[in-house]
Each structure stands twice: as structure tokens, then as C-alpha cells.
C-alpha positions as CSV (number, residue, x, y, z in Angstrom):
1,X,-4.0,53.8,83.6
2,X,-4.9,56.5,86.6
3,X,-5.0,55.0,89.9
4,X,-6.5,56.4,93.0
5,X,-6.1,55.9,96.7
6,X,-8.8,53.8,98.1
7,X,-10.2,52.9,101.3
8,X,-11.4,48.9,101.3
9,X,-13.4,47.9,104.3
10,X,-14.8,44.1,104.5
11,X,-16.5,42.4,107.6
12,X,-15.3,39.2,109.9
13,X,-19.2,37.9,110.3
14,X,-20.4,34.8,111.8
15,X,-23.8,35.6,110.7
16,X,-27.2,37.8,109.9
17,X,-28.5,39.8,112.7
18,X,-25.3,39.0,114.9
19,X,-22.3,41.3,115.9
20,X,-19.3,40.9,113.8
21,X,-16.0,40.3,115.2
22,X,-14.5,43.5,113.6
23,X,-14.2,45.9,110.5
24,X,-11.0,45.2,108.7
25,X,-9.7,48.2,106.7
26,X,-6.6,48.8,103.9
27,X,-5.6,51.4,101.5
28,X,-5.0,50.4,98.1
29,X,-4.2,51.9,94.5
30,X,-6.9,50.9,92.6
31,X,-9.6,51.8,89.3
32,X,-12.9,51.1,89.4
33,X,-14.6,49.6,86.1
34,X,-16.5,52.9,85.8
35,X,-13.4,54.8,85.7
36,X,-11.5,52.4,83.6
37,X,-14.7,52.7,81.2
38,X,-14.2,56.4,81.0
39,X,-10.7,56.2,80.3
40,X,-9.9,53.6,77.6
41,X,-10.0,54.6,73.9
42,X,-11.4,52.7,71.1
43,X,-9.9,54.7,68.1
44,X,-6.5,51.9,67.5
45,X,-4.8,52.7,64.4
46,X,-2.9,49.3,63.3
47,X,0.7,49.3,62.0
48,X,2.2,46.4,60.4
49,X,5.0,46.0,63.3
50,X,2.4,46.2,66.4
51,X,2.8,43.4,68.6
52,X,-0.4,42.9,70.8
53,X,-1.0,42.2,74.2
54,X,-4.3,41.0,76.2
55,X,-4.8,41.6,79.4
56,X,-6.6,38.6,81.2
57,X,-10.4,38.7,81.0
58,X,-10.4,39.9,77.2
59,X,-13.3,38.2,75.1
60,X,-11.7,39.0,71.9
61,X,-11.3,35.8,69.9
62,X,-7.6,35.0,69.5
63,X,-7.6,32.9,66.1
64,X,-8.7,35.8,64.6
65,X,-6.4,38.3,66.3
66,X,-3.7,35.8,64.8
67,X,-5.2,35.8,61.2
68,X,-4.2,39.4,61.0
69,X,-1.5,40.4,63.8
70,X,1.2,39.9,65.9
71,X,0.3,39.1,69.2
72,X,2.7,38.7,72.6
73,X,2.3,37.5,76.0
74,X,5.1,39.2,77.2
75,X,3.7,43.0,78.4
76,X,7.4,44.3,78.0
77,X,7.2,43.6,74.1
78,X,3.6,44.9,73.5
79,X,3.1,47.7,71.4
80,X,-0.7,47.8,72.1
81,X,-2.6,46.2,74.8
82,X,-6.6,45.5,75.2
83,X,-8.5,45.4,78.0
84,X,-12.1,44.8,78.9
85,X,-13.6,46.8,81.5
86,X,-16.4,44.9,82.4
87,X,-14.5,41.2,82.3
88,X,-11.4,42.3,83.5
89,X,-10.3,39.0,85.4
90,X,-8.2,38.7,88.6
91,X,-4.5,37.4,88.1
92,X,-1.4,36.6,90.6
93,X,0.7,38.5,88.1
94,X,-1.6,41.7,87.3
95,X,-4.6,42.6,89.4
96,X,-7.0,41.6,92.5
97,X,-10.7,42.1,91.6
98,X,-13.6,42.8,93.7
99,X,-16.7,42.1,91.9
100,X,-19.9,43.2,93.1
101,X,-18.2,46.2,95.0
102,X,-20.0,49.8,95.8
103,X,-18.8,52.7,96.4
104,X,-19.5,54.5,99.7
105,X,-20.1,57.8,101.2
106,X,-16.9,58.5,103.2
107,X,-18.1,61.4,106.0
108,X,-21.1,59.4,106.5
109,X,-19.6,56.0,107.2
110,X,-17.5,58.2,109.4
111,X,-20.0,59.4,111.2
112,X,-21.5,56.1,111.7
113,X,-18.1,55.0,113.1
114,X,-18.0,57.7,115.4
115,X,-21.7,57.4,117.0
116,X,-20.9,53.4,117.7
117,X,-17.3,53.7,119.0
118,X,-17.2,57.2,120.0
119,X,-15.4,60.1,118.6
120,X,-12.4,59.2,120.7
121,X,-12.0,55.9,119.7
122,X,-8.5,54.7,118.1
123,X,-10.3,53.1,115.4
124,X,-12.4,56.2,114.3
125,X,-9.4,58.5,114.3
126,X,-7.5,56.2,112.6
127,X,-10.2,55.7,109.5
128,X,-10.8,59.9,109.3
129,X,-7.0,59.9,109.2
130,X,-6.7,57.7,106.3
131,X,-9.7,59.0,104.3
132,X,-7.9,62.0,104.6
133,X,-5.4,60.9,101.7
134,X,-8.3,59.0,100.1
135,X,-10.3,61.8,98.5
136,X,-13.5,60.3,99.7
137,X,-13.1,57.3,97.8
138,X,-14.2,53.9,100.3
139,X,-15.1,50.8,98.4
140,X,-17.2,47.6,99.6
141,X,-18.0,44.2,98.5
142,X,-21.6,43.8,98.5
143,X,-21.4,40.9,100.9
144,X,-19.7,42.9,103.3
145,X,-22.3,46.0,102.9
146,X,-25.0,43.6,103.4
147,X,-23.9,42.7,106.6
148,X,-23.4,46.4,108.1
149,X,-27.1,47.1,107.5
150,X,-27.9,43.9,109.9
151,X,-25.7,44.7,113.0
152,X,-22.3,46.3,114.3
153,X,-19.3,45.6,115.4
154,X,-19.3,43.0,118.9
155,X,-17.1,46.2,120.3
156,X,-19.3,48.9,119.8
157,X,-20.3,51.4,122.6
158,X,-23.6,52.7,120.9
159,X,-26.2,53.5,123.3
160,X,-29.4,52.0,121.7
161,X,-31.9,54.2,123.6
162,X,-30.3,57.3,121.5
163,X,-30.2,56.1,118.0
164,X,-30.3,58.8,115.4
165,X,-33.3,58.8,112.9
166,X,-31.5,58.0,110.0
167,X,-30.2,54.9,111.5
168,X,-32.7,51.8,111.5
169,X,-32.8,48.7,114.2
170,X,-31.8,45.3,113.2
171,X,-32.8,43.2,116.3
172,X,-31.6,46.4,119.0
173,X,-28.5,47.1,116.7
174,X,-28.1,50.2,114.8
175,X,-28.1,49.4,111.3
176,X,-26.6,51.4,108.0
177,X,-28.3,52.9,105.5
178,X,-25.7,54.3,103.5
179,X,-26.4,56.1,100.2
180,X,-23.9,53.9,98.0
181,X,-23.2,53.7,94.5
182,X,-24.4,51.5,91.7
183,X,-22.6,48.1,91.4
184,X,-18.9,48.5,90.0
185,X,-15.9,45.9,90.0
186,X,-12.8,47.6,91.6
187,X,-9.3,46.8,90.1
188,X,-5.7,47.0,92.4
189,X,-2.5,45.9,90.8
190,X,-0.9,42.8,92.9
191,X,2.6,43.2,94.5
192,X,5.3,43.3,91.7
193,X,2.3,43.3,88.8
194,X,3.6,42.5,85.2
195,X,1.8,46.2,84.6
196,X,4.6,47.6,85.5
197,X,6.6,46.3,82.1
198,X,3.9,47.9,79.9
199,X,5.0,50.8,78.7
200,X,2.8,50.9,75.2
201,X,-1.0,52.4,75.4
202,X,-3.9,51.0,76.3
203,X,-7.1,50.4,74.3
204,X,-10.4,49.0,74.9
205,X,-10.9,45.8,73.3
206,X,-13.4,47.0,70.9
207,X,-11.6,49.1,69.3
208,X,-10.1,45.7,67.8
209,X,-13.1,43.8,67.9
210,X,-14.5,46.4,65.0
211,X,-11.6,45.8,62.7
212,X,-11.9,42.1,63.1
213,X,-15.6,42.3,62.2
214,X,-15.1,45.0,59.3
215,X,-15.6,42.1,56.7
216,X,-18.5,40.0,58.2
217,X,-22.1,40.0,57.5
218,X,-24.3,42.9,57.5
219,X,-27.7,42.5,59.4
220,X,-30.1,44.1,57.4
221,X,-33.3,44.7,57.2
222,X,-34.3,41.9,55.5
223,X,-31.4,38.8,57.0
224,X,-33.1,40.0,60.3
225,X,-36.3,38.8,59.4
226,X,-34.5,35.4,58.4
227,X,-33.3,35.3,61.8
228,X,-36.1,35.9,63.3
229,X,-37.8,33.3,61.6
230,X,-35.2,30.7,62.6
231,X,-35.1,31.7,66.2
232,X,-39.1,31.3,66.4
233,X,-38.8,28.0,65.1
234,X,-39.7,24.8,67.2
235,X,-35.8,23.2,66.1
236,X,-33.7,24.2,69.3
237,X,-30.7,23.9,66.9
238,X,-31.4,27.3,65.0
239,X,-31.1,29.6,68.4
240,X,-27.8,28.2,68.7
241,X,-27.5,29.2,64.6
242,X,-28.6,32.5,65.1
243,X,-26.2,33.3,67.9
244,X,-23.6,32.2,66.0
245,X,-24.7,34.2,63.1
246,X,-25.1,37.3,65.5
247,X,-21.4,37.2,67.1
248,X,-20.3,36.9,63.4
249,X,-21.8,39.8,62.3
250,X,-20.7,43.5,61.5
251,X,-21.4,44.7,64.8
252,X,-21.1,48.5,63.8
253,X,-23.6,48.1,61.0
254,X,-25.7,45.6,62.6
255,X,-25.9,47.3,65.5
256,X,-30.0,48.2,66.0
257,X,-30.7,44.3,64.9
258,X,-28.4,43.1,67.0
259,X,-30.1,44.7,69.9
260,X,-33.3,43.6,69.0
261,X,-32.5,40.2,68.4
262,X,-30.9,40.0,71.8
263,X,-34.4,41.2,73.2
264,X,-37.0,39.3,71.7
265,X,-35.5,35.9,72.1
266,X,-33.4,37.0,75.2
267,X,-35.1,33.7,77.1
268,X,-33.9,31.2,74.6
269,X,-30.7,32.8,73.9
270,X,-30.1,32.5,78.4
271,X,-31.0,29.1,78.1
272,X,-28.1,28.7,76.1
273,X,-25.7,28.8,78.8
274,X,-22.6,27.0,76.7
275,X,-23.2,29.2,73.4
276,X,-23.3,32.5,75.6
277,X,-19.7,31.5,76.9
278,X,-18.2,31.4,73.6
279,X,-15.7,33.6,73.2
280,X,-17.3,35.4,69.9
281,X,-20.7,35.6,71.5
282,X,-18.8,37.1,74.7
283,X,-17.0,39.6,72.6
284,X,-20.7,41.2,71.0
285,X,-22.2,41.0,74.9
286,X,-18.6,43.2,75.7
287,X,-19.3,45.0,72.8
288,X,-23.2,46.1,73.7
289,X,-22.0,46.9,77.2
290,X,-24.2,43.6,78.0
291,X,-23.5,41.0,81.2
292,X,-24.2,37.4,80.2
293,X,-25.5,37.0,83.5
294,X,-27.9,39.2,83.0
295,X,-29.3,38.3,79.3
296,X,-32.8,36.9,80.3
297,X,-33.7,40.7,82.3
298,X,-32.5,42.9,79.2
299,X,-34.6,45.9,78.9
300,X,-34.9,49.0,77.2
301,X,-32.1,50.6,79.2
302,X,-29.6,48.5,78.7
303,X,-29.8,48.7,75.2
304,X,-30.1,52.9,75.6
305,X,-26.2,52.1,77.4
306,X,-24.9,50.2,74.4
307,X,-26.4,53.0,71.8
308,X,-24.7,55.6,73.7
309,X,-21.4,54.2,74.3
310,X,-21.3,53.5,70.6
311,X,-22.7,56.7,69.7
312,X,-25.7,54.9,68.4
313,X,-27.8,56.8,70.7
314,X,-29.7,58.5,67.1
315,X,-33.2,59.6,66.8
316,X,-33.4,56.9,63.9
317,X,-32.2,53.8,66.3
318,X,-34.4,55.0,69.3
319,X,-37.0,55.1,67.3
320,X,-36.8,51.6,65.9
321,X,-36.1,50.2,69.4
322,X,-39.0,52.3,71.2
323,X,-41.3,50.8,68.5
324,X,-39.8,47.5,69.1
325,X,-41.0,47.6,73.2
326,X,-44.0,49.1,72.3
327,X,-45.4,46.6,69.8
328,X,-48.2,44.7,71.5
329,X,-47.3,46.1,74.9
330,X,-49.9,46.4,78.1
331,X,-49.0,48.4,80.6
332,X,-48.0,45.6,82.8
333,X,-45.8,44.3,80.2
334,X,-44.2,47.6,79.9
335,X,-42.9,47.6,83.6
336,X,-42.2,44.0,83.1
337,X,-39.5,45.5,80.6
338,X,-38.0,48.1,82.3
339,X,-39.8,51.0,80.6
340,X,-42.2,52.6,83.1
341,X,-40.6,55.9,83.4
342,X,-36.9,55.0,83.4
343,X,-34.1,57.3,83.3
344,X,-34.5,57.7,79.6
345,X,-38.0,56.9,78.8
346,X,-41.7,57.1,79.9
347,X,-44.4,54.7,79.5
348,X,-45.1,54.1,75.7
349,X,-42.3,54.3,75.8
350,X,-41.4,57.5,74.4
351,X,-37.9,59.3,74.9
352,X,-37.8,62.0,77.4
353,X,-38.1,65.5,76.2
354,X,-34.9,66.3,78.6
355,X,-32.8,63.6,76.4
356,X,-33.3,64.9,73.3
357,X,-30.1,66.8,73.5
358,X,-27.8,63.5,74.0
359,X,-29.1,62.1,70.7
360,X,-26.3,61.4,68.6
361,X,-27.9,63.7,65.5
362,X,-25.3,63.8,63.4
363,X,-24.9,62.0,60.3
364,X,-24.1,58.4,61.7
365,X,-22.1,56.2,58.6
366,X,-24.1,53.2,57.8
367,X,-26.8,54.3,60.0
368,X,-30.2,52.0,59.7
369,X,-32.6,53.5,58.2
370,X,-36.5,52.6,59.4
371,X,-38.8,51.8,56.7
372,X,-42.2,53.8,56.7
373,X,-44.1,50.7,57.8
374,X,-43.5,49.0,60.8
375,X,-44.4,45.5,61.1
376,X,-46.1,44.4,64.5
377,X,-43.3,42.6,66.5
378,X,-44.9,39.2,68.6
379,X,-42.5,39.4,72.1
């Protein structure tokens, strides 16, 4: 696992709109989730004598790990370790986490230092000093960010009849607009962390997810209309079937349904707070890039980030998706779902010309195939 030199800024704050006692600032070795997404393999080849580890945070369901390997919680002994990057959890013996961080601009937040303390200041040297051997990289829990846009420091010397243009007021402060990141969760090993022992590779947890699901049902054409029939019926009982059904499944060649599924009945299936918990129905969320938080506001780009992690991202699949959203769809409903013109879509929605060349075109194994007639889908 690559770590990088980060600055970490957070905020002592009594409050919005009032001066805050201070900025407090650290260096720390650290991986964002992004990173950590871009760097863990899927492709584990099992051997008889692996021993596996789990780092903490992993939704993959242990009883069925057990069924079929040798598992460890001693990192020293692993041959093979799984993490997830998206539920990675914070432990005395591993890692700190910082959800809900961003990442920041680093000139600009020193420029913004240095207009409200002044150039000079030991504070400002000391912060273009450190970013120095930070390579840019400053991150910020959102909380923190929130309260730099609303005031400064109580020990500023900003003169607020000379505030720049690209700085706004909050109540006679200068405020920060910063251009920031998207939301990421930022991961530094703790003092002494058990990492240290684990000398074996790494692997996202889906690459072992797939082999666990290799023998489970197939959602086909035809058991997702069953489903679909359950889930629309008045018996609360049969949501709660069908999600069990769905983190049973053969996610690989389930895949399209799966996403559909998890679309039309998104509200019953967030209602289901207890179900969506479960560590099998946790495992497909990790698996379609999904965050349980997050299930009632699915749209169609969310499910474009699970088809291309999974290299799912066909011609075939959009298409069966794209008619999916646009089944009975005004044009208000269509912003309601996240497809007015979206990074991969426009209104319709119909795939950008200027994705066509990410579509995973290739011959796809077990790749759904849409039958000539679509039914009209009731959202």
C-alpha cells in the first residue's frame, strides 16, 4: 500500500459566523479511498494453503469465507488480505479514518493564509514550508471546511476594506471559496499499526466476494420479473425476500438486474434499514460501488460507476439501464433521477457521443442480452 505525505488541517470553532480560536495543522502518511480504489486488485488466485486476513470494515460474509478457506486474525500469518475501500473502518491497532474529508488546493489555501496573517507571519511560513514535502496534497474534514467559508481565524490581520474578489464576506470576515475535491475518506496508519506485520498482498474484497458467489443464483431475465412482482406486492415481508434473494445472487451474471432492482424499489429497500446492514446485502452495495446511506437518491450515475468498475460499462447494459430511466419519464422526473445532462448522459437519457469510447465493447462472458421488446417499466 503507497502512502503519501499529507497536510491535515481541522478548526478549534465555537461557532457559525464567529472567529475560531485557531487552525491546527499535522503531517501524516496517509491514502485516500480514491487512491486505495485505484490501487487494489481484484484478480486473487486461491491456493489450497492461503490463510486469509480481513482488514476491519470488510463486508465480506465470514461463514462463507470459512466454508471454503483458511482464514487468520493474525496479519503476520496471512497469506492474502482483503480490504474494502469504501468501508474501511478506523482501528487502535491499524488506521485513523477521516470520513467525509476533501482534498484542497494547496497554493491557494496558502495564499489565503498569507492575505489574513501576512506573508511574514510564522504560521504562513511554517504551512508553505511543510507543503513543500507534501506534494500539494492538504486534506480536510468537511466540518472543518465548512467552517473556513464562515469566518477566520480570531488572530488574523486581514484588512476588510481590501478583500480580494475571489474572497466572499461572512458577516465582515473574509470567507473561502476553495476549489476542493469530491468527498473521499483519508486513511493514516496509527502508531505501531499491526500493518506493519503484513508482508502478503493486498486484494480488494471483491475479488473474493465473486468466488463465493460463483455457485448462486443467476438473475435472469425471467427470475427478475419474479422479483419484481414480489417487491410490488402490498406484503412488506417480500422486500425483505427479495433483498435477500439479491445479496445471494451471482453478482457477476446478475449484474444489469441487480442494478435495476436496486433502482426501482430503492425507497422500500432504504426503508429497510436492519436488512441493508446485513453483512451479505453490504457485501453487493461494496460490490456496486453503492453507499447504504445513500440507497433512496440512486441514479443513473451511480450505476454508470459500478458498470465501469466492473467492466460492465457495454453498449448492451447501457442500453438496458438507459431504457430502464427512460420508461415513463417526464422531464421533471428525469432531473429528479439524476439524468439531465450528467457526466455520462443527456436528457432521454441517451449516452454521450464523447463516451462511446469507454464502453467496454468487447465480448463480455455472460453478458445479458436485451430482448427485442422492451416492456414499459412502472418507477
Amino acid at each position: 500500500m503507497n502512502f503519501k505525505k499529507y497536510i491535515v488541517l481541522s478548526i478549534d470553532y465555537q461557532g457559525k459566523y464567529r472567529p475560531y480560536d485557531k487552525i491546527n495543522i499535522k503531517i501524516k502518511n496517509g491514502i485516500t479511498s480514491t487512491m486505495l480504489k485505484e490501487e487494489l486488485d481484484d484478480n486473487w488466485v486461491p491456493d489450497k494453503k492461503d490463510r486469509l486476513y480481513f482488514f476491519p470494515g470488510c463486508s465480506v460474509p465470514r461463514f462463507k469465507v470459512r466454508e471454503k478457506f483458511n482464514t487468520t486474525i493474525k496479519p503476520e500469518y496471512a497469506t492474502a488480505a482483503f480490504i474494502s475501500s469504501s468501508g474501511l473502518k478506523a482501528s487502535d491497532t491499524m488506521f485513523d479514518v477521516t470520513n467525509q474529508a476533501r482534498l484542497l488546493d494547496g497554493e491557494f489555501f496558502g495564499n489565503w493564509l498569507s492575505y489574513i496573517y501576512g506573508e511574514d507571519h510564522h504560521f504562513v511560513i511554517k504551512y508553505k514550508s511543510l507543503l513543500i514535502n507534501c506534494e500539494d496534497n492538504i486534506v480536510i474534514d468537511i466540518l472543518s471546511l465548512y467552517k473556513f467559508k464562515y469566518g477566520c481565524p480570531s488572530n488574523a490581520y486581514y484588512d476588510p476594506q481590501s478583500i480580494a474578489n475571489w474572497r466572499n464576506y461572512a458577516h465582515g470576515e473574509p470567507s473561502l471559496q476553495l476549489p476542493i475535491s469530491d468527498e473521499l475518506s483519508f486513511y493514516s496508519p496509527v502508531l505501531n499499526s499491526v500493518l506493519d506485520k503484513l508482508e502478503c498482498p493486498i486484494y480488494s474484497q471483491d475479488a473474493i466476494i465473486k468466488l463465493l458467489n460463483e455457485d448462486n443464483v443467476v438473475i435472469d431475465q425471467k427470475k427478475y420479473e419474479e422479483l419484481r412482482l414480489m417487491a410490488n406486492s402490498s406484503d412488506t415481508e417480500n422486500i425483505i425476500l427479495v433483498m435477500e434473494l439479491m445479496a445471494n445472487a451471482n453478482y457477476k451474471k446478475s449484474f444489469v438486474y441487480l442494478l435495476l432492482l436496486l433502482k426501482e424499489f430503492k425507497s422500500k429497500i432504504a426503508d429497510r434499514s436492519k436488512e441493508i446492514s446485513h453483512v451479505n446485502f453490504k457485501a453487493l452495495l461494496n460490490f456496486l460501488d453503492l453507499d447504504e446511506k445513500k440507497i433512496s437518491n440512486i441514479n443513473i450515475e451511480m450505476l454508470t460507476t459500478g458498470m465501469k468498475k466492473h467492466k460492465q460499462f457495454t453498449r448492451s447494459n447501457v442500453q438496458r439501464v438507459t431504457q430502464f430511466f427512460a420508461a415513463g419519464q417526464t422531464p421533471e422526473q428525469h432531473s429528479d433521477n439524476g439524468i439531465t445532462n450528467t457526466t455520462h448522459f443527456t436528457t432521454g437519457p441517451v449516452l454521450r457521443q464523447d463516451m462511446e469510447h469507454e464502453l467496454d465493447d468487447y465480448a463480455v462472458e455472460d453478458e445479458i442480452e436485451i430482448p427485442e421488446e422492451e416492456e414499459n417499466f412502472n418507477l
